[in-house]
Backbone as ProteinMPNN parsed JSONL, in Angstrom:
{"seq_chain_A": "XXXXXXXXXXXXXXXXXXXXXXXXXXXXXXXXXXXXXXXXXXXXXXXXXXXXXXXXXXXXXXXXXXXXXXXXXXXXXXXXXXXXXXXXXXXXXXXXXXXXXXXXX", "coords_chain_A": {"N_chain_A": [[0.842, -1.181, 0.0], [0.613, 2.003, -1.048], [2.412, 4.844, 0.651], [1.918, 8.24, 1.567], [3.386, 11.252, 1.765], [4.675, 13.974, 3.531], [7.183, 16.775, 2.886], [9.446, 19.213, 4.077], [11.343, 21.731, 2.107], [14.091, 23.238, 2.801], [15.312, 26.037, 0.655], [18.631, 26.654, 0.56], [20.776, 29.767, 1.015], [20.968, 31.501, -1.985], [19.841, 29.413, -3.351], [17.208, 28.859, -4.436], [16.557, 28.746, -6.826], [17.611, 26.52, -8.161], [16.968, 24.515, -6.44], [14.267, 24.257, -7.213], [14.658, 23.666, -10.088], [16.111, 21.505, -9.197], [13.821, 19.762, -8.01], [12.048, 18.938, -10.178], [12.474, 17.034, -11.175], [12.474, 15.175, -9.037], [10.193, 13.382, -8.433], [10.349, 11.659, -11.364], [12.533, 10.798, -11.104], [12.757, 8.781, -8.372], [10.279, 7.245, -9.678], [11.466, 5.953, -11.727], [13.242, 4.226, -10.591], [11.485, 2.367, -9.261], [10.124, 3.009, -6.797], [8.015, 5.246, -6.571], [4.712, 6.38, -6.578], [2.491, 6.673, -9.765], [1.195, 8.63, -8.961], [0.629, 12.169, -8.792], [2.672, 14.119, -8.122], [2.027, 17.129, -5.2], [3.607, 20.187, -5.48], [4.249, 22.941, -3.557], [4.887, 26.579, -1.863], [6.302, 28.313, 1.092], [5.824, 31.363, 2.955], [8.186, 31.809, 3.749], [10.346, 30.76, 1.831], [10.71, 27.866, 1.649], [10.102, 24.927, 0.223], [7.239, 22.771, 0.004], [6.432, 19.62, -0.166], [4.038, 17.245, -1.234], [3.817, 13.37, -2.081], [3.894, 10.604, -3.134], [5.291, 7.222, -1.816], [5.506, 3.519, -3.292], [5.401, 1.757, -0.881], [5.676, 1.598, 2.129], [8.076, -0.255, 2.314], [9.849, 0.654, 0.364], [10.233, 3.222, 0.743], [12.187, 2.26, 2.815], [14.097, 0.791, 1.123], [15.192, 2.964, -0.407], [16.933, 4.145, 0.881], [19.515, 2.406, 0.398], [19.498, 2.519, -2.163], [21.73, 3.45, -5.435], [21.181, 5.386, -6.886], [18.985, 6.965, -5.172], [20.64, 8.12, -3.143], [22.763, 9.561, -4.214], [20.971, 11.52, -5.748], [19.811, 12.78, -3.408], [22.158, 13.59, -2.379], [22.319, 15.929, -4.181], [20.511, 17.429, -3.306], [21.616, 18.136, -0.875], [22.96, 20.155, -1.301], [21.856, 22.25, -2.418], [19.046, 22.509, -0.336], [17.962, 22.251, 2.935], [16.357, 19.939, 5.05], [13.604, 20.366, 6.665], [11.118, 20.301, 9.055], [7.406, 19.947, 8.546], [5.412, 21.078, 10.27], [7.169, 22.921, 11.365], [6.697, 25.193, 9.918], [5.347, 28.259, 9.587], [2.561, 28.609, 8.174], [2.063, 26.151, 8.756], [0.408, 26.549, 11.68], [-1.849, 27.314, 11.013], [-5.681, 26.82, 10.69], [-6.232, 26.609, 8.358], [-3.918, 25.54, 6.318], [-2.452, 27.43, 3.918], [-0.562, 28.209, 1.057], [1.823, 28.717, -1.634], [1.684, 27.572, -4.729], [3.678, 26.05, -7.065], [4.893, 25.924, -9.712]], "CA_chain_A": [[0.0, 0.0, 0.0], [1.623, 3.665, -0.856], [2.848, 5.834, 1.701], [1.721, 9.196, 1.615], [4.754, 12.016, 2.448], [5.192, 15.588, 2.716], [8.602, 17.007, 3.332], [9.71, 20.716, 3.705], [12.76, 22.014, 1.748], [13.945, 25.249, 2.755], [16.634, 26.531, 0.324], [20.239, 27.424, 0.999], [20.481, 31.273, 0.66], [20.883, 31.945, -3.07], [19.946, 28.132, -3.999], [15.965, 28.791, -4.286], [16.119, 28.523, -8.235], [18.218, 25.713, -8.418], [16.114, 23.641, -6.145], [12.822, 24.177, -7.946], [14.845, 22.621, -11.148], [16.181, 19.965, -8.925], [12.348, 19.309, -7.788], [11.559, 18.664, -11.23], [13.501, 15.168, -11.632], [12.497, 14.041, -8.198], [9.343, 11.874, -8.797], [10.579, 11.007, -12.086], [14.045, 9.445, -10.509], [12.14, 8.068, -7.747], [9.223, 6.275, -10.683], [12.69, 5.015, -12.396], [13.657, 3.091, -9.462], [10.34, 1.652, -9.256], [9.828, 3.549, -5.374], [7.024, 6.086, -6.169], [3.717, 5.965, -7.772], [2.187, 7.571, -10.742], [0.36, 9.749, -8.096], [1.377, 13.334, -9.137], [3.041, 15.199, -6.572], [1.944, 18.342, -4.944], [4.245, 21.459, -4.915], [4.255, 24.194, -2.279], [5.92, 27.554, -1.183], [5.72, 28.738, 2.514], [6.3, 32.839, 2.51], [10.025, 32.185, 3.709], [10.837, 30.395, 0.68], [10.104, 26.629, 1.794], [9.137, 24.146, -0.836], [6.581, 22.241, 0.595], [6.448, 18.477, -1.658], [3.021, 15.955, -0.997], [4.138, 12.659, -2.909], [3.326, 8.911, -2.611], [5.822, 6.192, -2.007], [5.029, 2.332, -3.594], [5.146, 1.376, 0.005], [6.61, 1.625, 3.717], [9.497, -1.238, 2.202], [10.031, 1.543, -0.959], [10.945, 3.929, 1.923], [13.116, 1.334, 3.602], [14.667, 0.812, -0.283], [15.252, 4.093, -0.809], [18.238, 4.606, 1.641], [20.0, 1.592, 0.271], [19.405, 2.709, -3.79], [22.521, 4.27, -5.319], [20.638, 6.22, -7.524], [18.344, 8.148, -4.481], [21.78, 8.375, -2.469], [22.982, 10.475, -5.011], [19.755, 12.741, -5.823], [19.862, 12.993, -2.146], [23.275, 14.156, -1.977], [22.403, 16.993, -5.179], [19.538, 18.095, -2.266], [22.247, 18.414, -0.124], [23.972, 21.258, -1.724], [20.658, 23.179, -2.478], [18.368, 22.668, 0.989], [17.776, 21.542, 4.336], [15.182, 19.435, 5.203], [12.826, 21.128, 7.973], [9.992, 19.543, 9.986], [6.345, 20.725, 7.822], [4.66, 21.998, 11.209], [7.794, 24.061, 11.674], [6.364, 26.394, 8.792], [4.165, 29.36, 9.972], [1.639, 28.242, 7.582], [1.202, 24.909, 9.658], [-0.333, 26.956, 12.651], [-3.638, 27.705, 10.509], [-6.573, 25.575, 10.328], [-6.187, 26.094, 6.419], [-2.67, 25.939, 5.928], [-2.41, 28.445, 2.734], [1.209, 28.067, 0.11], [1.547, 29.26, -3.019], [1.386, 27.434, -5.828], [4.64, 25.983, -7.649], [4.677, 24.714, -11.136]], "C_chain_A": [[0.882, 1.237, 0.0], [1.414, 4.333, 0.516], [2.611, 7.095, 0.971], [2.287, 10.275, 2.276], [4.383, 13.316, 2.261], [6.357, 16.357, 3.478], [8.692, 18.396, 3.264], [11.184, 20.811, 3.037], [13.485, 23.324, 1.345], [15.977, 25.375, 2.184], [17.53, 27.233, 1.264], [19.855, 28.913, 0.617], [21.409, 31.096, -1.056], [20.644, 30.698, -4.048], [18.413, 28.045, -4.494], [15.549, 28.178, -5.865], [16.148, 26.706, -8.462], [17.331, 24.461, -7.241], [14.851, 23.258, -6.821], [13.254, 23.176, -8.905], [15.102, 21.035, -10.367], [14.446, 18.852, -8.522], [11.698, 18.362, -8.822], [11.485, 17.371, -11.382], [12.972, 14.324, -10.014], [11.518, 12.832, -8.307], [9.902, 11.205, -10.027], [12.126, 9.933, -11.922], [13.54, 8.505, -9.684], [11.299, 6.865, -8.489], [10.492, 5.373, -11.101], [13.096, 3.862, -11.721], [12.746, 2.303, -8.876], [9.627, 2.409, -7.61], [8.748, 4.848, -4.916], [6.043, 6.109, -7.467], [3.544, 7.061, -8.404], [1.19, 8.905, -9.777], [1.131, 11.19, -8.739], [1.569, 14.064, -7.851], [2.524, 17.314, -6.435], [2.934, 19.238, -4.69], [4.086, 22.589, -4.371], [5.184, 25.276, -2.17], [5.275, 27.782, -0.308], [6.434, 30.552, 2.252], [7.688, 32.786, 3.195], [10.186, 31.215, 2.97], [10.949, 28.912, 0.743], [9.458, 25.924, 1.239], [8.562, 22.893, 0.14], [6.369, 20.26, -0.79], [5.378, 17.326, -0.857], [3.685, 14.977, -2.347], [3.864, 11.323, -2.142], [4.351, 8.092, -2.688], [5.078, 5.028, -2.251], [4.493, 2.202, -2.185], [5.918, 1.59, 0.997], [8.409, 1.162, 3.057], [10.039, -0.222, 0.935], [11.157, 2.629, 0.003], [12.359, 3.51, 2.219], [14.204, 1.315, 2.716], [15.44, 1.581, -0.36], [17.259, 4.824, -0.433], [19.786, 3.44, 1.292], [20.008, 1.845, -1.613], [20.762, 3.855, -3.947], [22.187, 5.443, -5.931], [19.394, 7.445, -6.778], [19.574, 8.651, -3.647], [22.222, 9.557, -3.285], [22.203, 11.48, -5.492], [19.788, 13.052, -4.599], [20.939, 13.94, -1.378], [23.466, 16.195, -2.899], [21.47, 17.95, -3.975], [20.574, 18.699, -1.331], [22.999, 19.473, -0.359], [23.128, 22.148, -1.654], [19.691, 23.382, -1.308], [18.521, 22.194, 2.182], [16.688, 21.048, 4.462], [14.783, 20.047, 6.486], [11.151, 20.332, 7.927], [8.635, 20.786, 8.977], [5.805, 22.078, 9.023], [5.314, 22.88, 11.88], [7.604, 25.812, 11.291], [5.111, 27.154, 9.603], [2.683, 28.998, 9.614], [1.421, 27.419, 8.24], [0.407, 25.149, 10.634], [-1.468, 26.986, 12.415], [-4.448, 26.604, 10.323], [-6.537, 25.514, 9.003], [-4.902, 26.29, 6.221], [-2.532, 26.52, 4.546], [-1.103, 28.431, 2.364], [0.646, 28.558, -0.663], [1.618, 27.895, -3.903], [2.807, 27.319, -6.706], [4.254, 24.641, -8.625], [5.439, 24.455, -11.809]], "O_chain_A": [[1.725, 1.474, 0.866], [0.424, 4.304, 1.247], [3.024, 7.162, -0.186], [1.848, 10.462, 3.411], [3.907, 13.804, 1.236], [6.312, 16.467, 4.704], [8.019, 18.922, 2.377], [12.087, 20.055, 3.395], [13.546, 24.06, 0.36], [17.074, 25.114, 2.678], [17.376, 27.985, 2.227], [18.819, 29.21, 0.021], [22.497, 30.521, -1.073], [21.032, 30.713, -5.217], [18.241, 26.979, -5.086], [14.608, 27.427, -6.119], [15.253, 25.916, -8.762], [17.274, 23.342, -7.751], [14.469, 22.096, -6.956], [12.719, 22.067, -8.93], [14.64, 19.931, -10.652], [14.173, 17.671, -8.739], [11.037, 17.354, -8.572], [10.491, 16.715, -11.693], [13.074, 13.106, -9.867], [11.839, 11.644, -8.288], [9.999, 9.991, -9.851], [12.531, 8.875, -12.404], [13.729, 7.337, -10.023], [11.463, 5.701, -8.124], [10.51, 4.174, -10.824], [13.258, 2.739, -12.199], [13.107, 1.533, -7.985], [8.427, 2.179, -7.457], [8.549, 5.341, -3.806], [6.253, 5.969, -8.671], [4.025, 8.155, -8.104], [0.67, 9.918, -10.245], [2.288, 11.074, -9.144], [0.845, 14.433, -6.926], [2.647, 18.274, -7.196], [3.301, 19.186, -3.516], [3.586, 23.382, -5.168], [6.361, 24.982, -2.377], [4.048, 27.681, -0.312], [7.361, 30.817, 1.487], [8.333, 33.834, 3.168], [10.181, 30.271, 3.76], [11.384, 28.508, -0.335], [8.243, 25.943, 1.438], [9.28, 22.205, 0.866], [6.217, 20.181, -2.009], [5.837, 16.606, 0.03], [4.016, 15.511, -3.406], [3.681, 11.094, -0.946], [4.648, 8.004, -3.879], [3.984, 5.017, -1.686], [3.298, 2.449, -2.028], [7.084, 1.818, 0.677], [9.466, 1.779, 3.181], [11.08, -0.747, 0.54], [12.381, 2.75, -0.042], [13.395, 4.132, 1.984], [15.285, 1.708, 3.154], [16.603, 1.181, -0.408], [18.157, 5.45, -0.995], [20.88, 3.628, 1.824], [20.745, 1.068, -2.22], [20.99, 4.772, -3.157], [22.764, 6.489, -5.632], [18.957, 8.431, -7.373], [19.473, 9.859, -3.432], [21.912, 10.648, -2.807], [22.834, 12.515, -5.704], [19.806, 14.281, -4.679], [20.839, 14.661, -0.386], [24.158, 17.163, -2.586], [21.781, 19.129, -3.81], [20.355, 19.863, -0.994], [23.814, 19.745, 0.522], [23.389, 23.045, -0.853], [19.409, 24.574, -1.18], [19.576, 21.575, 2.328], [15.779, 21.705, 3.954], [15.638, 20.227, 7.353], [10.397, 19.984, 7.019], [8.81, 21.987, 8.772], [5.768, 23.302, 8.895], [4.797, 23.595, 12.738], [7.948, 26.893, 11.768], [4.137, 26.598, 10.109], [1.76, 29.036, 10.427], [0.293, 27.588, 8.703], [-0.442, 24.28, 10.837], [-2.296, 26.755, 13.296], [-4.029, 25.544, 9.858], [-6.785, 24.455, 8.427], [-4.656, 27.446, 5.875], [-2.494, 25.53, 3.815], [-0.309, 28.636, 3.281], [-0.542, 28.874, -0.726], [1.555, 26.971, -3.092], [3.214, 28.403, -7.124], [3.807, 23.494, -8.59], [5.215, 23.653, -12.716]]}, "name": "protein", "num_of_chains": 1, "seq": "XXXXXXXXXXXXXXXXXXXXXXXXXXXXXXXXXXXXXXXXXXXXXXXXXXXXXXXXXXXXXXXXXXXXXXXXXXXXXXXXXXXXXXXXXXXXXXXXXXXXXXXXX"}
C-alpha cells in the first residue's frame, strides 16, 4: 500500500532557483527506481521560501529501499547542496486551520 509524504525544503540562501529545477527530476528518478507511484506530486511555497512536496511512495518497504538505492543516495546528496530538510509543522503556515502556500509549477 503507498505511503503518503510531505517534506519541507527550505533553500540554501541563493539556492531557491536551483532547487525548484532539482524538484523537477524528483518523482521522475524516484518512478525510475520503481519507489514512487504515478500519483502526481503536490508542490508548495511557505512565505520564507520553503518548498513544501506531498508525494506517494510504492510502500513503507520503498521507503526502507530508498536509503539503500545508489541512484536516491545520489539525488539525495544533489539536495544536499541546495536545501535543508525542515519539519512541515515548523512552517508558519502549519499553525492555521487552512494551511495556505503558493502554488509551484
Amino acid at each position: 500500500m503507498g505511503r503518503i509524504v510531505i517534506v519541507g525544503y527550505k533553500p540554501k540562501p541563493g539556492k531557491a532557483e536551483a532547487l525548484k529545477a532539482l524538484m523537477k527530476t524528483h518523482l521522475p528518478r524516484l518512478r525510475q527506481e520503481g519507489l514512487a507511484t504515478d500519483r502526481e506530486s503536490i508542490l508548495m511555497e511557505a512565505a520564507d521560501g520553503t518548498i513544501v512536496e506531498v508525494f506517494e511512495w510504492v510502500s513503507a518497504e520503498a521507503i526502507q529501499n530508498a536509503h539503500k538505492n545508489p541512484v536516491v543516495l545520489q539525488m539525495w546528496g544533489e539536495y544536499a547542496e541546495v536545501c535543508d530538510y525542515v519539519p512541515v509543522g515548523s512552517l508558519t503556515e502549519a499553525g492555521s486551520l487552512f494551511s495556505d502556500f503558493t502554488s509551484v509549477d
